[in-house]
Residue, then its C-alpha position, 0 to 999 in steps of 0.5 A: x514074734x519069734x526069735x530064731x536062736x541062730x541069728x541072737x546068737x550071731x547078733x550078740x557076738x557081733x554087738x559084743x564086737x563092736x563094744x570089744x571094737x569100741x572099748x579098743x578105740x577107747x583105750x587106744x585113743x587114751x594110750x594116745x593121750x597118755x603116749x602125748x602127754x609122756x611125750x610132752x611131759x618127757x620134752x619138759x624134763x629134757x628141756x629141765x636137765x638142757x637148762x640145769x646142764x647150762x647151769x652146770x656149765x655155767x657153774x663149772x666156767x664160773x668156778x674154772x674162772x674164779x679158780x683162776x683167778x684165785x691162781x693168779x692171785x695166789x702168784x701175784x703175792x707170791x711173787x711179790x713177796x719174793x720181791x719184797x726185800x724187807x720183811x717183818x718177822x716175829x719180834x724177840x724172843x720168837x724169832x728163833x725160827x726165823x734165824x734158825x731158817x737164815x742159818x741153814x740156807x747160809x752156804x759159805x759164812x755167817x757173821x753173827x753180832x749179838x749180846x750172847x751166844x745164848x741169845x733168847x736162851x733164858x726168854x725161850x729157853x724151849x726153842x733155843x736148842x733149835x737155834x744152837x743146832x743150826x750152828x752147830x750144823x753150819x760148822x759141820x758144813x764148813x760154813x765159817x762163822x765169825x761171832x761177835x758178843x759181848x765182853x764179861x762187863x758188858x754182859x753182867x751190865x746187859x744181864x742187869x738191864x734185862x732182869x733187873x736185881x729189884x724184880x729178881x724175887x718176882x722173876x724167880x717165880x716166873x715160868x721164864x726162870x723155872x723153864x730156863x733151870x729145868x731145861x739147862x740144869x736138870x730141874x736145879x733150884x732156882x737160886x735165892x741170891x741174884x747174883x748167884x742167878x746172874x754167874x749161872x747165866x754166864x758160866x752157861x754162856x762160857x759152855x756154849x762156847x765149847x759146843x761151838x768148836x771152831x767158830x771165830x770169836x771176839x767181844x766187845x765192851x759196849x752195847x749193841x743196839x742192833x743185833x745182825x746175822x749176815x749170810x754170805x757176805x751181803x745175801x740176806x741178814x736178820x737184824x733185831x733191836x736190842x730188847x734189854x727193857x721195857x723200853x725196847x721193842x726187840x722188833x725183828x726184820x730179815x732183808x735181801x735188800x743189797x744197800x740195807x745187808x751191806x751196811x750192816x756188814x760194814x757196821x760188823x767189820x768195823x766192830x770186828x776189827x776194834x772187838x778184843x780176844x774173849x778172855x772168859x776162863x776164869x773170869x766169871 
């Protein structure tokens, strides 16, 4: 039998179309698939992103919440401290900062009742610089200050209490004593007798007297056993135990408490009216 040309050539063209037909239908129905599946595929990661943005959500309310909370938190003890009129505050000698801060905000008077002008000069001799200048910016601001300290014999007494002459070879050497003399005296030697060491201390504190212009003074010839600093009349105070030994704490509190402030304006207006004019020149 014998082929004509013409028609193989026609059949192998049309079968060649129907493989080419077959093989499209074959790849069209896998981009089929494959369009399915990215599909579904495309459906469970929106679904993902849908469930990690709730999550997010979820997350952003719940830190919204809880930095609400931190918030109200935050102005609760705020406000409770504000209300709180009685407070501990650093014991002596570091409540230098805290006196410091009580002096600046005093608007029209202070009525100070301690041992020394000097108070924690030798103890912290570094921040007592801070404490003096707050004074000083007080009389530049007009506030009247009245200062009520210890008379010459009740200061050696209370110098003899804190730094006893049996310890003072001891103390010579302390950090305490060569701060002290390298601050106020320019590096001096440290003295060798004590009494030499207790004159210094007062001579120092009839200097301070100087660098006070101004300011109302009187002493008295006993020991306090609470130090005040009262502002404004009854507005706020700091009053501090007495710190001369091992046995005192030198504990310290500040108070907007009206009954607490007011009793010891009381207790410095009776002491200030028995107080005698200072009589230091010439006495040390």
């Amino acid at each position: 039998m014998e082929f004509d040309k013409g028609e193989t050539l026609v059949d192998l063209i049309g079968l060649t179309g129907i493989v080419i037909g077959i093989i499209g239908v074959a790849f069209g129905i896998k981009q089929y698939w494959d369009q399915c599946k990215a599909e579904k595929s495309l459906i469970r990661s929106e679904a993902s992103l849908k469930l990690i943005r709730d999550k997010l959500q979820l997350a952003e309310l719940d830190a919204a919440s809880v930095h609400l909370a931190l918030y109200e938190a935050n102005e609760t003890l705020t406000d409770m401290a504000k209300k709180s009129l009685t407070i501990a505050i650093p014991s002596f000698p570091f409540n230098l900062h805290d006196l410091v801060s009580l002096i600046d905000n005093a608007r029209g008077e202070l009525a100070i009742s301690c041992d020394f002008i000097g108070y924690a000069m030798y103890s912290n001799s570094s921040k007592f610089p801070d404490y003096l200048s707050a004074l000083q910016r007080a009389i530049n601001q007009r506030v009247t200050i009245r200062l009520l300290l210890y008379g010459l014999d009740s200061a050696r007494q209370a110098i003899t209490k804190q730094l006893p002459a049996s310890t003072y070879p001891e103390k010579r050497d302390s950090v305490f004593c060569r701060d002290y003399f390298r601050v106020w005296h320019e590096a001096a030697p440290v003295p060798d007798s004590y009494n030499e060491f207790r004159d210094t201390l007062l001579r120092d504190e009839e200097e301070l007297i100087a660098k006070l212009p101004g300011v109302e003074l009187r002493v008295i010839d006993h020991p306090l056993l609470t130090f005040t600093w009262i502002a404004d009349q009854t507005q706020a105070c700091i009053f501090a135990f007495r710190n001369d030994g091992e046995d005192e704490a030198g504990m310290s509190f500040f108070s907007k408490d009206k009954s607490i402030v007011t009793n010891f304006r009381n207790v410095f207006d009776s002491e200030w009216q028995r107080a005698a004019e200072p009589l230091y020149k010439g006495r040390w």
